[in-house]
PANUZA-623872 format. One record per residue (C-alpha): residue in one letter; x, y, z; residue number from 1. Coordinates in steps of 0.2 Angstrom, whole numbers, plus 5000, padded with zeros to 4 digits. Layout:
+-----+------+------+------+-----+
| res |   c1 |   c2 |   c3 |   n |
+-----+------+------+------+-----+
|   A |    X |    Y |    Z | NUM |
...
+-----+------+------+------+-----+
***
This chain:
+-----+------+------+------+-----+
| res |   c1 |   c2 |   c3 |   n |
+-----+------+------+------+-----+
|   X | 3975 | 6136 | 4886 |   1 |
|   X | 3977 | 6120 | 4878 |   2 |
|   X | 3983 | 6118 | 4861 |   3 |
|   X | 3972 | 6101 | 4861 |   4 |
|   X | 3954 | 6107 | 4867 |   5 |
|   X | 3947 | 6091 | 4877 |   6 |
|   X | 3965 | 6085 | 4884 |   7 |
|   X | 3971 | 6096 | 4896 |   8 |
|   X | 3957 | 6095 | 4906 |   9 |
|   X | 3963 | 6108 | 4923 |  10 |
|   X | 3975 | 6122 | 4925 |  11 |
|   X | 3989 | 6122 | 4938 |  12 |
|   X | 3980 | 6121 | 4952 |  13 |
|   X | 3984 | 6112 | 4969 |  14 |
|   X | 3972 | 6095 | 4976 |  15 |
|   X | 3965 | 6110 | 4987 |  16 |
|   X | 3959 | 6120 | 4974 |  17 |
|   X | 3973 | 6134 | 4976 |  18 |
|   X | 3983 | 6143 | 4962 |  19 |
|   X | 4000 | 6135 | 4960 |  20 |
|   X | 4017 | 6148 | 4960 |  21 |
|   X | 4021 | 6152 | 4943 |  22 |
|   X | 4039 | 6151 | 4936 |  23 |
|   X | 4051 | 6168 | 4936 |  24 |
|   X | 4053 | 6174 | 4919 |  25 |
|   X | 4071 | 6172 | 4922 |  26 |
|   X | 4069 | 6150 | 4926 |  27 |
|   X | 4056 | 6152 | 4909 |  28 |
|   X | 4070 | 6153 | 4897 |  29 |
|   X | 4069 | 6142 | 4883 |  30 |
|   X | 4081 | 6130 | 4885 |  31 |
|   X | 4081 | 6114 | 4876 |  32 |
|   X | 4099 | 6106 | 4882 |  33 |
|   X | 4090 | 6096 | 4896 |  34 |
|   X | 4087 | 6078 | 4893 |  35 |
|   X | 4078 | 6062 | 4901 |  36 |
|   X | 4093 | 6051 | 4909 |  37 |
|   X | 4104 | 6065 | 4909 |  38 |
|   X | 4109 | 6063 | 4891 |  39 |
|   X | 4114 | 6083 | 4887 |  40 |
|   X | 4109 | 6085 | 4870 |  41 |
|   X | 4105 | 6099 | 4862 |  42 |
|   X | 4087 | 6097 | 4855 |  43 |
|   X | 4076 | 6110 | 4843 |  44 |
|   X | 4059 | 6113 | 4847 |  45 |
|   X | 4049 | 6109 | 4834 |  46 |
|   X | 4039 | 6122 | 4831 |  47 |
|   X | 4025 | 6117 | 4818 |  48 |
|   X | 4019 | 6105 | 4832 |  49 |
|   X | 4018 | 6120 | 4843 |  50 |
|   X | 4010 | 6131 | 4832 |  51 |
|   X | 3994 | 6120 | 4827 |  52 |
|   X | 3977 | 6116 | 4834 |  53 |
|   X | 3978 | 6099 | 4831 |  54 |
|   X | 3991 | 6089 | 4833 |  55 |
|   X | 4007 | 6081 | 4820 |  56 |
|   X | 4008 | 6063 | 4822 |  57 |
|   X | 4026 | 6056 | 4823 |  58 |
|   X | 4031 | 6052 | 4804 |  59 |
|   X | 4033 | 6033 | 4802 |  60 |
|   X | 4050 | 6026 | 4798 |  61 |
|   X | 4060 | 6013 | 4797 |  62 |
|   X | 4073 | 6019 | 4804 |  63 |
|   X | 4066 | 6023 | 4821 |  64 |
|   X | 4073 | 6008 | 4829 |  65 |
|   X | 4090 | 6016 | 4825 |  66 |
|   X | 4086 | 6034 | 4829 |  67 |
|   X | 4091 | 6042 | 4846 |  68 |
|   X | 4080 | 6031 | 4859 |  69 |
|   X | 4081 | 6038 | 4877 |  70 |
|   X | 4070 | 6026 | 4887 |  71 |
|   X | 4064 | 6008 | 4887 |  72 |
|   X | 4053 | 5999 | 4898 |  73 |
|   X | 4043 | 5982 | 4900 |  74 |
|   X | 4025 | 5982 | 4902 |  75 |
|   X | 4021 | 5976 | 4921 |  76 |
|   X | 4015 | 5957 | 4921 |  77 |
|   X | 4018 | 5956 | 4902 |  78 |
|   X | 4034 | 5951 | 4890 |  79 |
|   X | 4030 | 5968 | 4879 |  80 |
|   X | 4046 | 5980 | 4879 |  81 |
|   X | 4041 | 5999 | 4874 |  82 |
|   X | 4055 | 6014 | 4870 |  83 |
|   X | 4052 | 6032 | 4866 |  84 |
|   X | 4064 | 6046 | 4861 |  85 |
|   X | 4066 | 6060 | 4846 |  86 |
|   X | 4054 | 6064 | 4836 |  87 |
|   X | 4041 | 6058 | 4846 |  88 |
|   X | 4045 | 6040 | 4842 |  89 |
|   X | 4039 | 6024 | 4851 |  90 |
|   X | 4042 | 6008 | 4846 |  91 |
|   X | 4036 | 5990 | 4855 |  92 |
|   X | 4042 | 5972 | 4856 |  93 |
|   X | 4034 | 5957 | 4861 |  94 |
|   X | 4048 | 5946 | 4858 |  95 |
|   X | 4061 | 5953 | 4869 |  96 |
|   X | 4069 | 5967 | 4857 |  97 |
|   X | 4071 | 5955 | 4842 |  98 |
|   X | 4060 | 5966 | 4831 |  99 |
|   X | 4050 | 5981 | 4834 | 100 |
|   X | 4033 | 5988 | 4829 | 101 |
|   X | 4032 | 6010 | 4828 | 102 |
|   X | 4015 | 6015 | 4837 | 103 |
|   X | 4005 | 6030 | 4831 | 104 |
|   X | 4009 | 6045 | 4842 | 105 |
|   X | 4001 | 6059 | 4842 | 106 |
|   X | 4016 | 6071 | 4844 | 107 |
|   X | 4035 | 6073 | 4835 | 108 |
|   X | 4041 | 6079 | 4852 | 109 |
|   X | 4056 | 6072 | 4859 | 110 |
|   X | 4049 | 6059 | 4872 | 111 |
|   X | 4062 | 6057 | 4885 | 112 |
|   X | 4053 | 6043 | 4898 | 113 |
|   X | 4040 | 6031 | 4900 | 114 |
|   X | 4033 | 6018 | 4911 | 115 |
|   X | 4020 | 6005 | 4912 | 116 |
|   X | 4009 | 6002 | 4929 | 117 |
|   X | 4000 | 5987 | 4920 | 118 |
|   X | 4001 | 5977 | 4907 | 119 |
|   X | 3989 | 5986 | 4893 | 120 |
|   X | 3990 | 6004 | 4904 | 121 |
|   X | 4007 | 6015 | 4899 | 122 |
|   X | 4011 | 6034 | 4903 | 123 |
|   X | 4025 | 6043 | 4890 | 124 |
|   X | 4034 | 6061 | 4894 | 125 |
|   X | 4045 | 6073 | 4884 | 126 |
|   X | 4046 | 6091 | 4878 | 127 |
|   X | 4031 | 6104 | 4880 | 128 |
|   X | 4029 | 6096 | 4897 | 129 |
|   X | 4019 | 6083 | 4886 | 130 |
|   X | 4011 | 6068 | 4895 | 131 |
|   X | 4004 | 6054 | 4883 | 132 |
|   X | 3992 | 6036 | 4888 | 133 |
|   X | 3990 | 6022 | 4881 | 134 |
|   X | 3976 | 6010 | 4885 | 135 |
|   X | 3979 | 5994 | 4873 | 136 |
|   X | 3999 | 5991 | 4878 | 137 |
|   X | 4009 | 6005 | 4868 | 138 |
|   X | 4002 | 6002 | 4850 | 139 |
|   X | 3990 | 6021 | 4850 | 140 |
|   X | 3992 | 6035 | 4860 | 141 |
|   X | 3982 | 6049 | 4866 | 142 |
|   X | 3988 | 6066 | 4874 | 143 |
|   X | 3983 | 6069 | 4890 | 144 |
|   X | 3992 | 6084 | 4896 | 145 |
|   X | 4003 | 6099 | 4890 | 146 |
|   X | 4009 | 6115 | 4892 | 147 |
|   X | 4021 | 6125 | 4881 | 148 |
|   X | 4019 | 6140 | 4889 | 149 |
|   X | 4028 | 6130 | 4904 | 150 |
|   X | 4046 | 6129 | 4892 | 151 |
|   X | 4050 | 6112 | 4904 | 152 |
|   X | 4054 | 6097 | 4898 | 153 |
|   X | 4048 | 6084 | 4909 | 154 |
|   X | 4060 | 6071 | 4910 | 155 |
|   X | 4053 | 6055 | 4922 | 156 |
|   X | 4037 | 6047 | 4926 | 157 |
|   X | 4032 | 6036 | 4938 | 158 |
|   X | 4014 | 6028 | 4943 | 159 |
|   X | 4011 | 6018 | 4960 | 160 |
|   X | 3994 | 6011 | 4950 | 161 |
|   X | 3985 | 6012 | 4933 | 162 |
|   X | 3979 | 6030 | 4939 | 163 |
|   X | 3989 | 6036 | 4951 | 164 |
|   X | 4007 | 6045 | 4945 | 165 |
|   X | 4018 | 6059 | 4944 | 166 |
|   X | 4028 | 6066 | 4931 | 167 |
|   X | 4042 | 6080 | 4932 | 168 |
|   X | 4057 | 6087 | 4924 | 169 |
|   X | 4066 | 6103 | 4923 | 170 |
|   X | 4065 | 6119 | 4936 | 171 |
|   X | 4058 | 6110 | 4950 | 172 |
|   X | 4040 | 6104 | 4938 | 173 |
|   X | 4032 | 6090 | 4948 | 174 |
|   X | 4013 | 6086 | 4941 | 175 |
|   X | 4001 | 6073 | 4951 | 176 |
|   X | 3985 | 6064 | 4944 | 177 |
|   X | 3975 | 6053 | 4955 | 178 |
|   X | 3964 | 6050 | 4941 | 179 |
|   X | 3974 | 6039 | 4925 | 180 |
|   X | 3979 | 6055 | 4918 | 181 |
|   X | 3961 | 6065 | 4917 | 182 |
|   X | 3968 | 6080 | 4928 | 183 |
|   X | 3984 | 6086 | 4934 | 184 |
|   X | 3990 | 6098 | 4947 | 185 |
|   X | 4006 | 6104 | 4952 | 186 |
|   X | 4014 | 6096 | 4968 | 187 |
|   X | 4027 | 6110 | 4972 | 188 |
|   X | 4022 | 6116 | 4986 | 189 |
|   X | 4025 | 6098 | 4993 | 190 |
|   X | 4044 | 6098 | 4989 | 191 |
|   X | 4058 | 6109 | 4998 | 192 |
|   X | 4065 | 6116 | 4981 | 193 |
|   X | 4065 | 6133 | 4981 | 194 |
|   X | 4082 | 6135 | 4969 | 195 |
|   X | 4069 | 6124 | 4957 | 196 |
|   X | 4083 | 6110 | 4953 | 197 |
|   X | 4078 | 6099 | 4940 | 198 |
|   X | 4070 | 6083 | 4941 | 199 |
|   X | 4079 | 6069 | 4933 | 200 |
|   X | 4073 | 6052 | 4941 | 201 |
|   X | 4059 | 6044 | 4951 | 202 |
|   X | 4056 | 6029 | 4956 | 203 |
|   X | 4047 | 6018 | 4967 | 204 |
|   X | 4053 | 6000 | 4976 | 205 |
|   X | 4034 | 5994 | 4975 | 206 |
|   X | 4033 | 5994 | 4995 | 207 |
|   X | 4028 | 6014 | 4997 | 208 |
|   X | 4043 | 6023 | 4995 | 209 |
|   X | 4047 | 6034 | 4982 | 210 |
|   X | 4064 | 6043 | 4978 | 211 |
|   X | 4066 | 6059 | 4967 | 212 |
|   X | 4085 | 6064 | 4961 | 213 |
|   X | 4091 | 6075 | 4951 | 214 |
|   X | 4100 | 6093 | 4950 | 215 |
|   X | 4115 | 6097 | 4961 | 216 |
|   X | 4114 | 6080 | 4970 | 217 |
|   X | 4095 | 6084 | 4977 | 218 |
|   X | 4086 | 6069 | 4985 | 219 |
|   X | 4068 | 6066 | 4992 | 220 |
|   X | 4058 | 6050 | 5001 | 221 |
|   X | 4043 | 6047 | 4999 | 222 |
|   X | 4038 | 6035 | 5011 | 223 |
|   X | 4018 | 6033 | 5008 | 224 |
|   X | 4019 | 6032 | 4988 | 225 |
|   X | 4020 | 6051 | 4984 | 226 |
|   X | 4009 | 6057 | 4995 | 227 |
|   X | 4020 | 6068 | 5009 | 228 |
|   X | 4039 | 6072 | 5006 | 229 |
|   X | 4055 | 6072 | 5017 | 230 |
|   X | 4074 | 6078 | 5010 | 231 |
|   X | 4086 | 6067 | 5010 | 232 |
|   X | 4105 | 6071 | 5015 | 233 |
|   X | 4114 | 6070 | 4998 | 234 |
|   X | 4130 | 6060 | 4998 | 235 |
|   X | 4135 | 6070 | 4982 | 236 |
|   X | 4133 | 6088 | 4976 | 237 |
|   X | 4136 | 6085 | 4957 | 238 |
|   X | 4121 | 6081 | 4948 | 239 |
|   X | 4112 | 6062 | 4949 | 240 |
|   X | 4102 | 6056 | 4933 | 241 |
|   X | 4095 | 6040 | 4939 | 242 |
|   X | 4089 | 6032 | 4955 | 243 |
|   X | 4081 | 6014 | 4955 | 244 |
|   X | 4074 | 6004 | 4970 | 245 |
|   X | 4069 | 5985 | 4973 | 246 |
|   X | 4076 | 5972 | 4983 | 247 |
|   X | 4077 | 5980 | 5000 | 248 |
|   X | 4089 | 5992 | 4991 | 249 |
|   X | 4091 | 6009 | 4981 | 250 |
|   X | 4105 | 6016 | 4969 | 251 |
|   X | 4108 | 6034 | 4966 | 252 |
|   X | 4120 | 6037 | 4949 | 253 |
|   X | 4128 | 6052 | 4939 | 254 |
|   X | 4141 | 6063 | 4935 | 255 |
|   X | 4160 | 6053 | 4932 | 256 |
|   X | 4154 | 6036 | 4940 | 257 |
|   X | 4146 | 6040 | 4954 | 258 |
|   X | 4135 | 6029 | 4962 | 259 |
|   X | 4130 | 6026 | 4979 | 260 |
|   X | 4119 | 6013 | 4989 | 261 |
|   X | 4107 | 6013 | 5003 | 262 |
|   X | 4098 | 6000 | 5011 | 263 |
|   X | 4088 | 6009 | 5024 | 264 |
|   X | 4077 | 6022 | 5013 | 265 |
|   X | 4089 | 6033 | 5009 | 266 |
|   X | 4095 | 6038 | 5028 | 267 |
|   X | 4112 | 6030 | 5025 | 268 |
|   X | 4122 | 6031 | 5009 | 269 |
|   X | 4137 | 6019 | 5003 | 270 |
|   X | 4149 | 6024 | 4990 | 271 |
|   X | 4151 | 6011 | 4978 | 272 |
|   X | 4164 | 6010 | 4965 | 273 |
|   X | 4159 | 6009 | 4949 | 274 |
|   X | 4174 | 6003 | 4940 | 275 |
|   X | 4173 | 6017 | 4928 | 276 |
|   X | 4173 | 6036 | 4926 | 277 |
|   X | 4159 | 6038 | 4914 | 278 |
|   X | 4143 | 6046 | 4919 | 279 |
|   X | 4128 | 6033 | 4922 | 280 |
|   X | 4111 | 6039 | 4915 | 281 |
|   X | 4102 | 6021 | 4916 | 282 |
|   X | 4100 | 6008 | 4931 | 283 |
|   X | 4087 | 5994 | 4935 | 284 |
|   X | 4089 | 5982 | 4950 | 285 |
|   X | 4086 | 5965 | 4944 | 286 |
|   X | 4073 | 5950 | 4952 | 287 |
|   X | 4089 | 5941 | 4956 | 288 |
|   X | 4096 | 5958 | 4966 | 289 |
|   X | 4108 | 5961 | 4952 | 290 |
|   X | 4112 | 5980 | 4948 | 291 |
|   X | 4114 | 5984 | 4930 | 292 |
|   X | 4120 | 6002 | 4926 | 293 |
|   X | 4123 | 6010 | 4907 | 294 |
|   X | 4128 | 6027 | 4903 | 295 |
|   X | 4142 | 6034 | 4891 | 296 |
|   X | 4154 | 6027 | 4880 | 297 |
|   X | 4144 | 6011 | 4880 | 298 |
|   X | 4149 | 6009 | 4899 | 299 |
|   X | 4137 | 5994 | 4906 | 300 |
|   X | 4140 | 5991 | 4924 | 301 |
|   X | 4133 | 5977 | 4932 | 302 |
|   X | 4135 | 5966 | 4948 | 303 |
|   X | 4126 | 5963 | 4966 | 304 |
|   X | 4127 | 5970 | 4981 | 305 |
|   X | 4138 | 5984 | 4976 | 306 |
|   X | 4153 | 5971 | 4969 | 307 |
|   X | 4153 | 5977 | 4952 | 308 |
|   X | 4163 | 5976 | 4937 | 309 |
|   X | 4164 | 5986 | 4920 | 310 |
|   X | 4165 | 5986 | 4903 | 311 |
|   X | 4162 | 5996 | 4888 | 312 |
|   X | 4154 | 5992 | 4869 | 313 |
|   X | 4164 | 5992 | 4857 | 314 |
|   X | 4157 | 6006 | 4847 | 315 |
|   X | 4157 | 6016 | 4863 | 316 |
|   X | 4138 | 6023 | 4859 | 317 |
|   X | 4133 | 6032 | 4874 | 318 |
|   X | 4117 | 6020 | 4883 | 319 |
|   X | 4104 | 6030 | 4891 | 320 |
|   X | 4090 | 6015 | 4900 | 321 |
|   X | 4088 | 5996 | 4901 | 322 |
|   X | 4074 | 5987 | 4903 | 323 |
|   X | 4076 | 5966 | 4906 | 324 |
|   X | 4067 | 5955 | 4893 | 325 |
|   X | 4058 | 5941 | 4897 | 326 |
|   X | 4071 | 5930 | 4890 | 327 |
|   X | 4082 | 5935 | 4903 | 328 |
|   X | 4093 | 5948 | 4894 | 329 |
|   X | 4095 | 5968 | 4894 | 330 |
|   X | 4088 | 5979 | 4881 | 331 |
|   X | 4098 | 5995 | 4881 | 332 |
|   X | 4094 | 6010 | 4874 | 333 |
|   X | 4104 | 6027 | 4868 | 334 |
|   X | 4113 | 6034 | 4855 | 335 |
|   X | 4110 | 6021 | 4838 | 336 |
|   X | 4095 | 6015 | 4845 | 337 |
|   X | 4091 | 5997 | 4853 | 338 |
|   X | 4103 | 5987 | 4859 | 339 |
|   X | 4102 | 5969 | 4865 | 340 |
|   X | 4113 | 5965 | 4878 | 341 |
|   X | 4117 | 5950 | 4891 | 342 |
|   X | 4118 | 5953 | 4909 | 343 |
|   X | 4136 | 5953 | 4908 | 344 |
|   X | 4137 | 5966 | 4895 | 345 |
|   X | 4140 | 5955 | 4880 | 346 |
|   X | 4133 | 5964 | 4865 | 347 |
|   X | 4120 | 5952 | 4856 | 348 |
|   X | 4119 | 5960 | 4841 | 349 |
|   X | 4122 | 5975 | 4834 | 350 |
|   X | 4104 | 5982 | 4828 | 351 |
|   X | 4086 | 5978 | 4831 | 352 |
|   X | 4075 | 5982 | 4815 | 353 |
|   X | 4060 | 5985 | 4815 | 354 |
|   X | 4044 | 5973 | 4805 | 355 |
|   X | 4045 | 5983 | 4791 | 356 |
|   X | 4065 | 5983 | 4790 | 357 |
|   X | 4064 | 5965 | 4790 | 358 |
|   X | 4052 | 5963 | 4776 | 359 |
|   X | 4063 | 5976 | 4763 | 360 |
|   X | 4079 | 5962 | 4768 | 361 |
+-----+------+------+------+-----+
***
């Protein structure tokens, strides 16, 4: 039953109307070391939210620019940047990460992904297998699915249009709505997962295909926008945190620098070096083709074509995701907040305060 009467609006229940498998009480541990873009952190439920009807929205601060930030995108067909992380934080930006407004979200959940398939439309997850939309460009939020009872974080989400999207995470959890986030079933039946490896990373190359990673080096194809699945042969058996697509190629990334490239959907797969041994948690693969990678010890990868070079900030904060500003440099996200970054890796400055940071100066 949902805690938020009116949200939830189905059960688990398949497109054909049958019951979905149910987890083993063994996978249903509570477990709260599993984070989005591979960042292992140890997080603590917070158990008020979970307890009320209603509920807690995320306590606005001035410091949430600074506080652990685990994903950032920018808003298709728009200059706006939005971020989420602990606490059930989001912040936005609509002059490429220079300052940041906090939105009022409806959750002090840990938020561990979010992405924008339009400009105003924006789908955030996190902790309690919570799934939050927003319809005027990341500045209110409304909850649109969760499930405690699940005890999985879901860790990436992904939307081929403003209403069609999955969303998935830990033991093998992969939910589907064909309808902007009004209903959602489970999908894992459709996936050959039976150990239930996480989830860590989907993404999409804006063409039909759709690549899942995660867990023990696990990989699946989509080839018709999330619709049927094929496994892929894993060039890796450690675990991979991020996969990106775009520009007739896809990266895989994780554990010690690991990162590999494909150019013909995921049939074939290229090591690549890296140039460092730090695990990669964030990628993006620029308009130019340009690959940028972050991950810990401030390691920022970037380069093209698979000719990279390294380099790590100074302050060695571990980066979690990037997103590109329409200015043409790289927001980075992680440990300390935002980060602006250039392509190369140049830090830009070393904080990004928020409106009402700025006024109190």
């Amino acid at each position: 039953m949902s805690l938020y009467p009116g949200c939830k609006k189905m059960l688990h229940m398949d497109w054909n109307g049958q019951a979905s498998r149910r987890k083993s009480s063994t996978v249903r541990v509570v477990r709260h070391c599993v984070m989005a873009a591979g960042l292992m952190l140890t997080a603590v439920s917070q158990a008020a939210d979970a307890k009320t009807t209603e509920p807690q929205f995320a306590k606005m601060s001035n410091m949430a620019s600074k506080s652990l930030l685990l994903d950032v995108t920018r808003a298709a067909e728009s200059a706006r940047m939005v971020t989420v992380g602990d606490r059930g934080h989001i912040l936005y930006s609509d002059d490429n990460g220079m300052s940041w407004n906090q939105a009022k979200v409806p959750t002090i959940q840990m938020l561990t992904a979010v992405y924008f398939p339009s400009d105003k439309i924006g789908y955030a997850v996190g902790h309690d297998a919570i799934i939050l939309k927003t319809q005027d460009g990341g500045e209110s939020w409304q909850r649109v699915y969760d499930d405690i009872d699940l005890e999985a974080p879901l860790l990436d989400v992904w939307f081929d249009d403003v209403n069609t999207g999955i969303a998935l995470g830990a033991y093998g959890t992969i939910l589907q709505t064909r309808n902007g986030g009004k209903e959602w079933v489970d999908i894992s039946s459709r996936i050959n997962n039976e150990e239930e490896f996480h989830y860590n990373a989907i993404a999409g190359d804006g063409n039909g295909n759709v690549y899942i990673a995660g867990e023990s080096g696990i990989l699946f194809h989509s080839a018709d926008s999330g619709r049927t699945w094929q496994t892929l042969k894993s060039p890796y058996g450690g675990s991979l945190f991020g996969v990106s697509a775009g520009q007739g190629e896809v990266l895989i990334h994780g554990l010690r620098g690991n990162v590999f490239r494909s150019t013909d959907q995921g049939k074939n797969w290229r090591s690549v070096s890296s140039g460092t041994g730090e695990t990669l948690f964030g990628s993006a693969v620029m308009e130019n083709g340009k690959s940028i990678l972050v991950g810990t010890s401030g390691s920022f990868v970037s380069g093209k074509a698979g000719q990279w070079s390294a380099v790590n900030r100074s302050d060695r904060v571990s980066l979690s995701a990037l997103a590109p500003g329409a200015d043409g440099n790289i927001v980075v996200v992680g440990q300390g907040g935002i980060h602006r970054m250039s392509p190369s890796g140049e830090v830009l400055e070393k904080g990004a305060p928020t409106k009402s940071e700025k006024e109190q100066e």
